[in-house]
ROSE-4610 file (N, C-alpha, C; in Angstrom, 1 decimal, always signed):
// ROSE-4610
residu = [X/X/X/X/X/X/X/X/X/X/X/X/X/X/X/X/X/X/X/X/X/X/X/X/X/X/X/X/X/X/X/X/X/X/X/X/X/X/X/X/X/X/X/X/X/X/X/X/X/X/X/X/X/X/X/X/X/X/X/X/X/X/X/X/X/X/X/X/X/X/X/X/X/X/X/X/X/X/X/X/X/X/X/X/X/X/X/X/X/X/X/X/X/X/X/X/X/X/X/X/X/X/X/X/X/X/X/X/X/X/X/X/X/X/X/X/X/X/X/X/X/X/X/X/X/X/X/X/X/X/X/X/X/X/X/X/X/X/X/X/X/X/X/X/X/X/X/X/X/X/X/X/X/X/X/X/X/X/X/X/X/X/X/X/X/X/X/X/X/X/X/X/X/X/X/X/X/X/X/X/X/X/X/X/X/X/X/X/X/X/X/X/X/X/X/X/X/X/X/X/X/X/X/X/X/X/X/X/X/X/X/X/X/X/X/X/X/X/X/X/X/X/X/X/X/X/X/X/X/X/X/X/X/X/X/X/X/X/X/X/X/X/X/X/X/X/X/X/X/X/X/X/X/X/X/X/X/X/X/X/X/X/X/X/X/X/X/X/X/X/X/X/X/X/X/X/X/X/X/X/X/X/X/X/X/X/X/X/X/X/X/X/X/X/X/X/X/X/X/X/X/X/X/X/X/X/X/X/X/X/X/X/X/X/X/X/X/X/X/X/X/X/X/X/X/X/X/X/X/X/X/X/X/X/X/X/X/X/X/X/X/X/X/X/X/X/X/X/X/X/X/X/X/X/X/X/X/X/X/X/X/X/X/X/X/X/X/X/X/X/X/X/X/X/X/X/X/X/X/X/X/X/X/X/X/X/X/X/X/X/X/X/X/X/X/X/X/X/X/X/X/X/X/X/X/X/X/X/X/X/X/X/X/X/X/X/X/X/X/X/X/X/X/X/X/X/X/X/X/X/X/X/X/X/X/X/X/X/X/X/X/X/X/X/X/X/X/X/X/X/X/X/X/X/X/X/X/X/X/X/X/X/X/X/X/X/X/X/X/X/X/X/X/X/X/X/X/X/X/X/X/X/X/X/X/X/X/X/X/X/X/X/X/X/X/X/X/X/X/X/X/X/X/X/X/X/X/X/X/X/X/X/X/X/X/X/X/X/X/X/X/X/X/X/X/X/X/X/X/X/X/X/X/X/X/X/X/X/X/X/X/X/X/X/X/X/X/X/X/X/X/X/X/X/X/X/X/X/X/X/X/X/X/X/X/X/X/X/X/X/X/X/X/X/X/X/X/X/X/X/X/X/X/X/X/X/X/X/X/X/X/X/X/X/X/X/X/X/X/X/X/X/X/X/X/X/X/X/X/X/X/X/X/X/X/X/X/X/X/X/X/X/X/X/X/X/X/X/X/X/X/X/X/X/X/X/X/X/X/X/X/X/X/X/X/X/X/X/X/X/X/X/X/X/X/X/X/X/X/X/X/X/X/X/X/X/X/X/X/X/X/X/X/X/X/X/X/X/X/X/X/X/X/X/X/X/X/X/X/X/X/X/X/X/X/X/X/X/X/X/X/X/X/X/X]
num = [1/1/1/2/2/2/3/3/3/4/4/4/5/5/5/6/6/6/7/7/7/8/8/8/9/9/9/10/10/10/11/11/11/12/12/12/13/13/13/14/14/14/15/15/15/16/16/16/17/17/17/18/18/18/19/19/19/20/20/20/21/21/21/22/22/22/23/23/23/24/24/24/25/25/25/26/26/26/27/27/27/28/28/28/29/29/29/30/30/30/31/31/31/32/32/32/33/33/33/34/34/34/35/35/35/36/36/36/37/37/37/38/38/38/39/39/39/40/40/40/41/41/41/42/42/42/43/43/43/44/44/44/45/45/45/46/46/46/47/47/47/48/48/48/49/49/49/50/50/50/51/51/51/52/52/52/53/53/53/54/54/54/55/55/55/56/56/56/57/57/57/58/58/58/59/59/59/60/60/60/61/61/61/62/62/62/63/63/63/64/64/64/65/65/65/66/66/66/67/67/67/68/68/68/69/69/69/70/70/70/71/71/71/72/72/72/73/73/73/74/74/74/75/75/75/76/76/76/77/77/77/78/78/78/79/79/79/80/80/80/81/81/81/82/82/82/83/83/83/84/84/84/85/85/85/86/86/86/87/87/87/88/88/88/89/89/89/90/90/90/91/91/91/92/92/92/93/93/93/94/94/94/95/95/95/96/96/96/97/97/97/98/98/98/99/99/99/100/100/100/101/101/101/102/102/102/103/103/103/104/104/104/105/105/105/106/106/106/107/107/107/108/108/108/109/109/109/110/110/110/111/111/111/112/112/112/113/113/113/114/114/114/115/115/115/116/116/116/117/117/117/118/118/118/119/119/119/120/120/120/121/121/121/122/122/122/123/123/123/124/124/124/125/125/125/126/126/126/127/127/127/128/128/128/129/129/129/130/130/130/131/131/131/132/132/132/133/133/133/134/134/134/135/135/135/136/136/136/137/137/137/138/138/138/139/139/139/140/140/140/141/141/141/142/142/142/143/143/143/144/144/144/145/145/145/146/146/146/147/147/147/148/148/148/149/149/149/150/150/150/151/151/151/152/152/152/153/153/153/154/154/154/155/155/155/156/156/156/157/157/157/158/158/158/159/159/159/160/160/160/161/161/161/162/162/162/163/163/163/164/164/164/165/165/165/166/166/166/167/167/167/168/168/168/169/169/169/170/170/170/171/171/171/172/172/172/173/173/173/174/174/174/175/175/175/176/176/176/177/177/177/178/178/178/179/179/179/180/180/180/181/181/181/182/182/182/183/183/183/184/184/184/185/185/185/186/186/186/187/187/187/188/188/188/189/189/189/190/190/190/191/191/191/192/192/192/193/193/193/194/194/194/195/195/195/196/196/196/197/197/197/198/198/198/199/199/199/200/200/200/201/201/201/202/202/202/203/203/203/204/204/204/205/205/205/206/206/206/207/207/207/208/208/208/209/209/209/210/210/210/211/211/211/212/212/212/213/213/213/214/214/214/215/215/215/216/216/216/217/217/217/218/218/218/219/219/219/220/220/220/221/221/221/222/222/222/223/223/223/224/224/224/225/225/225/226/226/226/227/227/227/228/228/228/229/229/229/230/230/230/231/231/231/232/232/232/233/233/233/234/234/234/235/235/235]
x = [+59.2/+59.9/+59.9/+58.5/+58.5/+59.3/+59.2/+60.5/+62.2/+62.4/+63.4/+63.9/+63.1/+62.7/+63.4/+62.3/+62.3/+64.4/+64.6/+65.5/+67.0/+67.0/+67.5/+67.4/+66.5/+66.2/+67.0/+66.6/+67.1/+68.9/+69.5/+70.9/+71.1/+70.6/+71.0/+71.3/+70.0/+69.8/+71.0/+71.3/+72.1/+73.6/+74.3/+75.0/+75.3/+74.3/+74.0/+74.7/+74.0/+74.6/+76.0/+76.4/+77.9/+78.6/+78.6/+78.8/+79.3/+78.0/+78.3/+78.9/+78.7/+79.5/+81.1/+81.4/+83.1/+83.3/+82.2/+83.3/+83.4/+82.4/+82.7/+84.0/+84.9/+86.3/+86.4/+85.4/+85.5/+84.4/+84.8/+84.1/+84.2/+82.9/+82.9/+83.0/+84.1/+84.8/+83.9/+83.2/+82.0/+80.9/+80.7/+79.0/+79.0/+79.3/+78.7/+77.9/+77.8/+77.0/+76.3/+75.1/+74.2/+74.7/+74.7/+75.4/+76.7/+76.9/+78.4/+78.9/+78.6/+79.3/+80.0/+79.6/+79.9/+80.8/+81.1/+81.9/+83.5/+83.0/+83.8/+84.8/+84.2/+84.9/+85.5/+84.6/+85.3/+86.7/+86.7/+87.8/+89.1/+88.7/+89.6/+90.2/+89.6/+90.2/+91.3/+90.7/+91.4/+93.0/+92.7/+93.8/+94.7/+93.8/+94.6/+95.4/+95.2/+95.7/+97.1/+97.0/+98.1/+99.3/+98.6/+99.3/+100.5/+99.2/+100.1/+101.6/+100.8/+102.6/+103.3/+103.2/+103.9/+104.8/+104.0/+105.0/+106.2/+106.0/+107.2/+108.6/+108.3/+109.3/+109.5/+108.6/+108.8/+109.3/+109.0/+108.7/+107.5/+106.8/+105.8/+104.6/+103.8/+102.8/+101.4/+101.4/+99.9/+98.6/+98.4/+97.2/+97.6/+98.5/+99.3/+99.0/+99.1/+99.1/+97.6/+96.8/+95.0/+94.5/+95.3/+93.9/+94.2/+95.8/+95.9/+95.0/+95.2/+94.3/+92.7/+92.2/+90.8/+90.5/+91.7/+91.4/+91.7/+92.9/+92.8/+92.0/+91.6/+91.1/+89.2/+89.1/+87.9/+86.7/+87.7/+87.3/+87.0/+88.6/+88.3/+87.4/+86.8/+85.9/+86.4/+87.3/+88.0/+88.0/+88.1/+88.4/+89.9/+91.0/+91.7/+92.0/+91.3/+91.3/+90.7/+89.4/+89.1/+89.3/+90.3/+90.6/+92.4/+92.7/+94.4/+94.4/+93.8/+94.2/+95.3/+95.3/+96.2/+95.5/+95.6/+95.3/+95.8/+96.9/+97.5/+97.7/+97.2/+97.2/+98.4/+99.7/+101.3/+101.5/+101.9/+102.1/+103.2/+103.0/+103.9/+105.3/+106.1/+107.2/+108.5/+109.4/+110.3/+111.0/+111.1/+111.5/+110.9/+109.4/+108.6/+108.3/+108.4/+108.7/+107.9/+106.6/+105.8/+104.1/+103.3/+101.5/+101.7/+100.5/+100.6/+98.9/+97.8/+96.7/+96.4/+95.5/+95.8/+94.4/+93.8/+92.7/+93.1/+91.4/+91.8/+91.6/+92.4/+92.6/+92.9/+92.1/+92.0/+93.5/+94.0/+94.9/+95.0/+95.9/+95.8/+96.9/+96.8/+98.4/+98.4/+98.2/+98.3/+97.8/+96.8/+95.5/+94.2/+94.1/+92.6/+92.9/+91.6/+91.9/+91.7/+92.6/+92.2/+92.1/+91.4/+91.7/+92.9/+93.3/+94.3/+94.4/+95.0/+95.2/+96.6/+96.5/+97.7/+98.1/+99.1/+99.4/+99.9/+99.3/+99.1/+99.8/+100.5/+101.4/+99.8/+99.9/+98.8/+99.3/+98.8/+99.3/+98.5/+98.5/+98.1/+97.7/+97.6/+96.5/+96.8/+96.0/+95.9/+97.2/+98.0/+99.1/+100.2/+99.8/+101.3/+100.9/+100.0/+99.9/+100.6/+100.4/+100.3/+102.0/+102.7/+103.9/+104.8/+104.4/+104.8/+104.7/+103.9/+103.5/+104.8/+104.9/+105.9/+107.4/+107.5/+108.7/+109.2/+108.0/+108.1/+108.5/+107.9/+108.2/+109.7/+109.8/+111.3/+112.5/+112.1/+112.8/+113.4/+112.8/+112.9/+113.3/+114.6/+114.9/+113.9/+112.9/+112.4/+111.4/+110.9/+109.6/+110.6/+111.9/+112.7/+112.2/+111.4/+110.7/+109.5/+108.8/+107.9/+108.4/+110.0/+109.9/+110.6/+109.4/+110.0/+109.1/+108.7/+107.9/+106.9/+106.7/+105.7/+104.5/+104.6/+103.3/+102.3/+101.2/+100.7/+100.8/+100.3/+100.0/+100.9/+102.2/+104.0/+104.1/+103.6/+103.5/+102.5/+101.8/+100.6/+101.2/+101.8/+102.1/+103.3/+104.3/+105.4/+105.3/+104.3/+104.1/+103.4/+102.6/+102.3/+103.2/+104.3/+105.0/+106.1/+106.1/+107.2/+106.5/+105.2/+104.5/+104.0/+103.6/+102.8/+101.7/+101.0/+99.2/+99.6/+98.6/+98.9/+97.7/+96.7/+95.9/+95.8/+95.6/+96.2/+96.2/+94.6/+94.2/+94.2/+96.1/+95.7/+95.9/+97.0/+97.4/+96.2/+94.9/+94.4/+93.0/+93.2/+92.4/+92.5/+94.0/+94.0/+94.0/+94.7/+94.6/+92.8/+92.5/+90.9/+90.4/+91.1/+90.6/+90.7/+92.3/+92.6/+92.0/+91.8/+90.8/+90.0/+88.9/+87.6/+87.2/+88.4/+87.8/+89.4/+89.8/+90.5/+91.6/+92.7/+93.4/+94.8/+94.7/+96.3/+96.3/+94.8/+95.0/+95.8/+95.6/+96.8/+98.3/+98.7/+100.3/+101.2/+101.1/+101.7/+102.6/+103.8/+104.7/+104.5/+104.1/+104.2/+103.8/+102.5/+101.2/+100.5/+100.2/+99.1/+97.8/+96.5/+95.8/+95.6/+95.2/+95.5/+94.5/+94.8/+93.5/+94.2/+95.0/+94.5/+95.8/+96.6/+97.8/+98.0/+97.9/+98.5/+96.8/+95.7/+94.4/+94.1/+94.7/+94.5/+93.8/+92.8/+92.5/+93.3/+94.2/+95.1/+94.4/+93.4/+93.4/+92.5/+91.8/+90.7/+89.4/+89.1/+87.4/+87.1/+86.3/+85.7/+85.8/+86.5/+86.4/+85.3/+85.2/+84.2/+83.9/+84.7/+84.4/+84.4/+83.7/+83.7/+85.2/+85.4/+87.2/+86.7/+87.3/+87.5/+88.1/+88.6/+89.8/+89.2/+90.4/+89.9/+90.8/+90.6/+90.9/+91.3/+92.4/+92.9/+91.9/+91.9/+91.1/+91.1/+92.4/+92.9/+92.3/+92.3/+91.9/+90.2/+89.9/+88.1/+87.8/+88.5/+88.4/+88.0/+89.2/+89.5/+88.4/+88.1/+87.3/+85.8/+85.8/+84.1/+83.7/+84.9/+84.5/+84.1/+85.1/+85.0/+83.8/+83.2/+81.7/+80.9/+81.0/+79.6/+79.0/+80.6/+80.8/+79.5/+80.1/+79.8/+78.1/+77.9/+76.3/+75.4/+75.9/+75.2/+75.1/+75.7/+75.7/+75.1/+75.0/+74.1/+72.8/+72.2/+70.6/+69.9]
y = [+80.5/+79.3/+79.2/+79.7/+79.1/+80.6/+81.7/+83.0/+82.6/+81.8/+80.9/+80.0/+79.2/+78.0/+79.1/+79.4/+80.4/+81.3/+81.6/+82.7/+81.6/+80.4/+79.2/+78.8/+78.4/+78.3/+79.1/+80.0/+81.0/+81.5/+81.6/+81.3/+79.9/+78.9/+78.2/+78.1/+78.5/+78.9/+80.0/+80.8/+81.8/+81.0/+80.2/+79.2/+78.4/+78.0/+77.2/+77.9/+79.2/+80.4/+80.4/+80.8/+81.1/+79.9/+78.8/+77.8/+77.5/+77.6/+77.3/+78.3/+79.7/+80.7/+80.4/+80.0/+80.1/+78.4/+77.7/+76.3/+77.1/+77.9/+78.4/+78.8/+79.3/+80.1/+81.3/+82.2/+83.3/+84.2/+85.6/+87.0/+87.5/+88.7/+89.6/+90.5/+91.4/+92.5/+94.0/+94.3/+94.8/+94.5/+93.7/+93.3/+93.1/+94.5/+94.9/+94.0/+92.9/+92.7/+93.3/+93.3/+94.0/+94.0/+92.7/+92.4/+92.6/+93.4/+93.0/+91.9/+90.9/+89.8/+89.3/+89.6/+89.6/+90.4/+91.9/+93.0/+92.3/+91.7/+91.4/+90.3/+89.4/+88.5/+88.9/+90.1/+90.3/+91.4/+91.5/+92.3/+91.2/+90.3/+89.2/+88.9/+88.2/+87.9/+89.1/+90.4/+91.0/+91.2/+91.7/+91.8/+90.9/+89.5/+88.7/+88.1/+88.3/+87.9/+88.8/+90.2/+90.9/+90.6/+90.1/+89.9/+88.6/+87.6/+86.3/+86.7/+87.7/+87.6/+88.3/+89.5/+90.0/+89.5/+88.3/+87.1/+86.3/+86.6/+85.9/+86.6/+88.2/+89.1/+90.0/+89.5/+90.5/+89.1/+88.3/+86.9/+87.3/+88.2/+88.8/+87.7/+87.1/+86.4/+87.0/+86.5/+87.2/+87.0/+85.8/+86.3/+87.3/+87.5/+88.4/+90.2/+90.2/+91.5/+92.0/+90.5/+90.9/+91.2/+90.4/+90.6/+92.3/+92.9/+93.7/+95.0/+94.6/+95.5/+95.7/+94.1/+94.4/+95.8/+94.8/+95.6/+97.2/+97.5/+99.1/+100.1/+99.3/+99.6/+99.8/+98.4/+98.6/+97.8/+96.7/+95.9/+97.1/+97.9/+99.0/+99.7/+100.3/+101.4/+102.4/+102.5/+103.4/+104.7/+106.0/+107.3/+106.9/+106.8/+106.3/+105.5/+104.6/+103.5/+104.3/+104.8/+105.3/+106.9/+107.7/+108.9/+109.1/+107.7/+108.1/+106.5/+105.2/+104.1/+103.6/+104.1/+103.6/+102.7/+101.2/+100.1/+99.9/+100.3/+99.8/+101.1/+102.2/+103.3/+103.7/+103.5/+104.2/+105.4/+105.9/+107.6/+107.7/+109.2/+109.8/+110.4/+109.9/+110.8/+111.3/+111.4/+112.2/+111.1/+109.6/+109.3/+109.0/+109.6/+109.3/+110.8/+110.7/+111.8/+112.0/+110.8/+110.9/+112.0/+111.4/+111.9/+111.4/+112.9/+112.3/+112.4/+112.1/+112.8/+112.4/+114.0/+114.1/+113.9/+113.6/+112.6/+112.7/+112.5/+112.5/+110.9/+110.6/+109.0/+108.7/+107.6/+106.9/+106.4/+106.5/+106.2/+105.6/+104.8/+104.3/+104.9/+106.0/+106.4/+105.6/+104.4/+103.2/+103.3/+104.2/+104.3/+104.5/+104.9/+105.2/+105.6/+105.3/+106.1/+107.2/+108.0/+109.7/+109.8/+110.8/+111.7/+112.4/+112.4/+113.3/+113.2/+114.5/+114.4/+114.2/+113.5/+112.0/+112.9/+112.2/+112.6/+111.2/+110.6/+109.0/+109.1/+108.2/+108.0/+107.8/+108.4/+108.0/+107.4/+106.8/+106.1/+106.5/+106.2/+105.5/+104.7/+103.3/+102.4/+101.5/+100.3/+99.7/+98.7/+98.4/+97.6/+98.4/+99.8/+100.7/+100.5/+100.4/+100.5/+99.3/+98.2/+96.8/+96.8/+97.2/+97.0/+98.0/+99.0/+100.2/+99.5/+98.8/+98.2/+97.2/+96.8/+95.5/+96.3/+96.7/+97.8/+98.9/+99.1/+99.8/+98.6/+97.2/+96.1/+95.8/+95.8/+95.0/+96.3/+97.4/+98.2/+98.9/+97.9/+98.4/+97.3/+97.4/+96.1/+95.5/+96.8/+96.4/+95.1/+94.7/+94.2/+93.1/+92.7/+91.8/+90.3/+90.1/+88.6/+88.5/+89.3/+89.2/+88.9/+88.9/+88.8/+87.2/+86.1/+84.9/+84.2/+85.0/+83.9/+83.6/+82.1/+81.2/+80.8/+80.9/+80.6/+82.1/+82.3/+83.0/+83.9/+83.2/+83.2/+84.0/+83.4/+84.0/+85.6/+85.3/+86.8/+88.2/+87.3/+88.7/+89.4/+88.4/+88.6/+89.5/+89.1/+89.7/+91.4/+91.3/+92.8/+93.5/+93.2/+93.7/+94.4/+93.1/+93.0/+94.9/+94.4/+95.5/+96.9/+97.1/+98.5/+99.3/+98.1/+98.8/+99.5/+99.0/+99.4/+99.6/+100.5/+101.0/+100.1/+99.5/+98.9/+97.4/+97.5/+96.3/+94.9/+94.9/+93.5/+93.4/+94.2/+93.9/+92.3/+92.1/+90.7/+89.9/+89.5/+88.9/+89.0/+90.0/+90.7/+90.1/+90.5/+89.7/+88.4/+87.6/+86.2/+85.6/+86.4/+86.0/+86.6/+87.4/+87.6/+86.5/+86.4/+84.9/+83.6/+83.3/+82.6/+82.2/+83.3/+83.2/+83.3/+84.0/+83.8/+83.0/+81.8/+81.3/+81.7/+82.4/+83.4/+82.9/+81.7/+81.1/+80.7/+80.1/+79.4/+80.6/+81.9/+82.8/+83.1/+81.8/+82.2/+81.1/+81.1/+80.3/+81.6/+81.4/+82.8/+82.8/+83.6/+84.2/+83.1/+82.9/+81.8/+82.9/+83.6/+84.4/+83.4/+83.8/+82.5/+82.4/+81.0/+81.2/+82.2/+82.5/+83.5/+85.0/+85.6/+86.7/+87.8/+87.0/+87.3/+89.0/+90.3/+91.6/+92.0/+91.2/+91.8/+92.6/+92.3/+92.5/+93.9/+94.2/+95.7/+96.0/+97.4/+97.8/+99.2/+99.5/+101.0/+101.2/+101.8/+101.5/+101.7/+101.5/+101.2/+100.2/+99.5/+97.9/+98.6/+97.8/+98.0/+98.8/+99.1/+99.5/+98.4/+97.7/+96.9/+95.4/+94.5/+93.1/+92.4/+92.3/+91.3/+90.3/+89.5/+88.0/+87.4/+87.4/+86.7/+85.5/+84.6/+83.5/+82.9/+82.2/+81.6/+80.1/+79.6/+78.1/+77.5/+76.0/+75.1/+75.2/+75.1/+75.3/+76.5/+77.7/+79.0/+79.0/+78.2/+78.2/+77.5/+76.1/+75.3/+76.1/+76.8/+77.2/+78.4/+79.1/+80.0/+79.7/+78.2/+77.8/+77.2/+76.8/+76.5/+77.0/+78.3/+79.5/+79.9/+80.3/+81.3/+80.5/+78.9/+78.8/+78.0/+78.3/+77.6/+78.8/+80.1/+81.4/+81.8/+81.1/+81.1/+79.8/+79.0/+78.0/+77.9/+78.2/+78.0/+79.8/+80.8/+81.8/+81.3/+81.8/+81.8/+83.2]
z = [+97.8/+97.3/+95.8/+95.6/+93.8/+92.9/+93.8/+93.5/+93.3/+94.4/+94.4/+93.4/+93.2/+92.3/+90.6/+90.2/+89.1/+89.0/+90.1/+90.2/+90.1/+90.1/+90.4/+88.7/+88.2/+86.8/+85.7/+86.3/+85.3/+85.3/+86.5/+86.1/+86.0/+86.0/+85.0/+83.9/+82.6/+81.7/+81.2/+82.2/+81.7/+81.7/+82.9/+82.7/+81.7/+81.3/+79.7/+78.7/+78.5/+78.1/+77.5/+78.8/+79.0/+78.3/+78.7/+78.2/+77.4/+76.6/+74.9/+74.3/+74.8/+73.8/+74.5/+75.4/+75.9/+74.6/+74.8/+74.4/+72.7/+72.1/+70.7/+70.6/+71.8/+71.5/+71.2/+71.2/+70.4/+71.1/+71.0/+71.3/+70.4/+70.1/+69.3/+70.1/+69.5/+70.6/+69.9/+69.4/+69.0/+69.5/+70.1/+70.5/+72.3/+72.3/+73.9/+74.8/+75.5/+76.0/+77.2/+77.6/+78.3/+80.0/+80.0/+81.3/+81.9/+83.2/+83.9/+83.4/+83.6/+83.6/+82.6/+80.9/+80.1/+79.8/+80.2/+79.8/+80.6/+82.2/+83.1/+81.8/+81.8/+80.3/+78.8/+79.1/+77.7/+78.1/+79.2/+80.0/+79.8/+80.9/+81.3/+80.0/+79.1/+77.5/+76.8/+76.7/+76.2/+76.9/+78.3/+78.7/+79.3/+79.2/+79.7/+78.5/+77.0/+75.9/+76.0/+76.5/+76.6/+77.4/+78.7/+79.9/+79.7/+78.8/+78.4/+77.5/+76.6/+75.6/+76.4/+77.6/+77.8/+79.1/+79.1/+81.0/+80.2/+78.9/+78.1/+78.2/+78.4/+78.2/+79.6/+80.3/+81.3/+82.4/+82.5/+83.7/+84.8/+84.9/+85.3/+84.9/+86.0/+85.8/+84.9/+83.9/+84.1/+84.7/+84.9/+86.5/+87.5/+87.9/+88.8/+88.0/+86.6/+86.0/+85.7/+85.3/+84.9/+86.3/+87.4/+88.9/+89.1/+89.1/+89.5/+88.8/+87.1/+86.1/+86.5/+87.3/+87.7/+88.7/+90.3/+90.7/+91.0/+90.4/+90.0/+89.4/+88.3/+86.7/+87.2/+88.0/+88.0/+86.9/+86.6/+85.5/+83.8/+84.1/+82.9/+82.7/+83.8/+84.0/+84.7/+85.1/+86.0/+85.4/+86.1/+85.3/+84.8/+85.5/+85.1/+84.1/+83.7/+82.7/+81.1/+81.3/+80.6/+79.3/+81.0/+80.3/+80.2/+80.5/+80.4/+80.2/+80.0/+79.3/+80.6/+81.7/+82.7/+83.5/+83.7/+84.1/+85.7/+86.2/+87.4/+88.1/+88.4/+88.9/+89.3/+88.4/+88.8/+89.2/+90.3/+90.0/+89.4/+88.8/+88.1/+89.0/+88.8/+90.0/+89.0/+89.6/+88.8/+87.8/+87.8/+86.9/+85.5/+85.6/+84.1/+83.7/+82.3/+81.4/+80.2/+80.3/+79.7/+80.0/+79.2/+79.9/+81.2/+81.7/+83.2/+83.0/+84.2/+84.5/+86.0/+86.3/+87.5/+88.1/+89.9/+90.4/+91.5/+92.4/+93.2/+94.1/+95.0/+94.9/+96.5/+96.7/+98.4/+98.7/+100.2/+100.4/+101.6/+102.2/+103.5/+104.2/+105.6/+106.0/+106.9/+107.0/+108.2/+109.4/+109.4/+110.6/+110.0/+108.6/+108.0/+106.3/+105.8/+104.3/+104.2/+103.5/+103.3/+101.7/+101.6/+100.3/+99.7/+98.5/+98.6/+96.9/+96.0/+95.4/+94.3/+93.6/+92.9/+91.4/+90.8/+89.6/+88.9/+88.0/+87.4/+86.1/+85.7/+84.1/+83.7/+82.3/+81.6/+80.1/+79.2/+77.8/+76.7/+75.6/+74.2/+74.4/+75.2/+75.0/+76.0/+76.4/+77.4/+77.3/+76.0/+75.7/+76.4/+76.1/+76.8/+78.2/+78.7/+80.4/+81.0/+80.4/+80.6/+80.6/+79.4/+79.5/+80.3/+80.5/+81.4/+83.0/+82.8/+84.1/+84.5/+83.6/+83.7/+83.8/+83.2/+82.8/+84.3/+85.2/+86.1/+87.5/+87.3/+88.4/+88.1/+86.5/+86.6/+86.8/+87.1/+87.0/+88.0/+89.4/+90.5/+91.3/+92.4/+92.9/+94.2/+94.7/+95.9/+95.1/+93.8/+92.8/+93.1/+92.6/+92.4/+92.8/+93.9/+94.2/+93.3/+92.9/+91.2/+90.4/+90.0/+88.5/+88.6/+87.6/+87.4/+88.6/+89.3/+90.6/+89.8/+89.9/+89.4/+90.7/+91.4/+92.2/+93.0/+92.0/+92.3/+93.7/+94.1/+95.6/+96.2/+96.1/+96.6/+95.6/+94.7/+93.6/+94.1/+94.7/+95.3/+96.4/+97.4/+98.5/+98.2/+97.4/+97.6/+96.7/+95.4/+95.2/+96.1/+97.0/+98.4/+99.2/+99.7/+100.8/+100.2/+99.2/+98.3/+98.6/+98.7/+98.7/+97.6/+96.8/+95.5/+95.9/+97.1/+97.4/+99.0/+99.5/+101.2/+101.8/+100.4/+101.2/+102.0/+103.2/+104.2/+103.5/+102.6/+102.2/+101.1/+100.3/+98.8/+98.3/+98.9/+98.2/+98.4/+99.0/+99.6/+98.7/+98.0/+96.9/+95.7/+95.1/+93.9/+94.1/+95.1/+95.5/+95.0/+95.2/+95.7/+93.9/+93.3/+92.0/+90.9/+91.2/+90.1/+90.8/+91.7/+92.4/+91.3/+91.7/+91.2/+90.0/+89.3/+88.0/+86.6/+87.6/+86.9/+86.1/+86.4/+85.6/+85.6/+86.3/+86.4/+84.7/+84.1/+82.4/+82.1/+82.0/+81.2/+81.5/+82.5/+83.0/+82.5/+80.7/+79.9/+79.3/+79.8/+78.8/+77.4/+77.1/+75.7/+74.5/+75.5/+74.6/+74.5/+73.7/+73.4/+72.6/+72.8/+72.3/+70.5/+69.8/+68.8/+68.1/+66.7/+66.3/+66.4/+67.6/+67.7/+67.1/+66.2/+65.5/+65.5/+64.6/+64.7/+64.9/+65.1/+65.2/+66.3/+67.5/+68.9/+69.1/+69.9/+70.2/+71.4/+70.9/+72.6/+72.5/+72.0/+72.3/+73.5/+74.2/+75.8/+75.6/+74.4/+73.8/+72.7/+73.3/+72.0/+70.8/+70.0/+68.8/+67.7/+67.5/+66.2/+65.6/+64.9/+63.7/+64.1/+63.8/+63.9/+64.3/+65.7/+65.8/+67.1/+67.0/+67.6/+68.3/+69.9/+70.8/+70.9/+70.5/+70.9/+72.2/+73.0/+73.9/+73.8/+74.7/+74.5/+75.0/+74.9/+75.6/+76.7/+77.6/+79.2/+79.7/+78.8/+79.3/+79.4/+78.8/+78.0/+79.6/+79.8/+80.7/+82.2/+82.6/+83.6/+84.0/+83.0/+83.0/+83.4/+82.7/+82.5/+84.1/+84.1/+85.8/+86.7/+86.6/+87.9/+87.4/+86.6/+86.3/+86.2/+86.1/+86.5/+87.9/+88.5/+89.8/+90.4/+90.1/+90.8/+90.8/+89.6/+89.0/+89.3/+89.2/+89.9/+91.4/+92.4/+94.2/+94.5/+93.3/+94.0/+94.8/+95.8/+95.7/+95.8]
């Protein structure tokens, strides 16, 4: 009990934490934190700063664009993410004429997952993936109920329904991503947050040098809720 007690205490404290550094507005996109949880945020911010200016130009939600970056990406850990900067796992087929790289990748033939090996668009940086991404929905009339849909929910379902993923329970996935970690605050078209003017990092590794995302109030808001909803009701 008093293991309990103690284990209870202390994500609080770490709650506290989070807290105060989200109401500050600001990350240092150099200073690694130790913890998943932290990297997880400093994920969400970066590319959800991207995702926001890019729902201005694309009509592409961005909660709809970060859940999917999670969950392909891997919260940008992915081989994928890391050795080709590709965020949404596109294959390469005959209409892309760029980098490719090649992996081998789970699939569903609608009785079981198999292995098999894929050939993926790869980029220059997580900005090119992000808009390639958008570029490849609007580009296609099966996507056509994504672009401009405003209610999440109807957005997951219908890039689903369309056949982006073979897996049965994608939409249900990202539904459950922007969920949990608040990601509707970034589906203001082409509010990118203040602060983060021509500084942005798009390349697929934290900065080197001292830089700063800041986040809106609504987005600070939304965010502070979901994580410490998540941290506080653990036991």
């Amino acid at each position: 009990m008093k293991k309990q007690t103690l284990g209870m205490a202390v994500r609080k404290a770490a709650a506290a934490v989070l807290l105060a550094a989200l109401l500050l507005g600001g990350y240092s996109a150099s200073a690694a934190a130790a913890t998943m949880k932290q990297s997880q945020l400093d994920f969400v911010t970066r590319v959800g700063t991207l995702a926001s200016a890019d729902m201005g130009r694309s009509g592409i939600l961005a909660s709809l664009t970060i859940a999917q970056a999670i969950l392909e990406s891997g919260w940008g850990t992915s081989e994928l993410a890391t050795n080709a900067n590709a965020l949404f796992g596109i294959k390469a087929d005959s209409r892309w004429s760029g980098r490719t790289y090649s992996k081998l990748s789970q699939e569903w033939n609608g009785f079981m997952t198999v292995t098999v090996s894929s050939v993926f668009r790869a980029y220059n940086s997580w900005e090119e993936s992000i808009a390639d991404h958008s570029a490849f929905l609007s580009g296609s009339s099966r996507y056509a109920a994504v672009i401009g849909e405003r209610d999440y929910k109807k957005a997951c379902n219908a890039i689903h329904k369309a056949g982006y993923a073979t897996s049965p329970d994608y939409a249900n996935k990202l539904i459950q991503l922007i969920e949990d970690y608040g990601l509707t605050s970034f589906d203001v078209a082409g509010a990118a947050p203040p602060g983060t003017g021509t500084t942005t990092t798009t390349d697929s590794k934290p900065a080197t040098t001292s830089r700063t995302y800041y986040l809106t109030s609504a987005q600070r808001r939304s965010i502070i809720q979901s994580w410490l909803k998540r941290l506080l009701l653990r036991r």
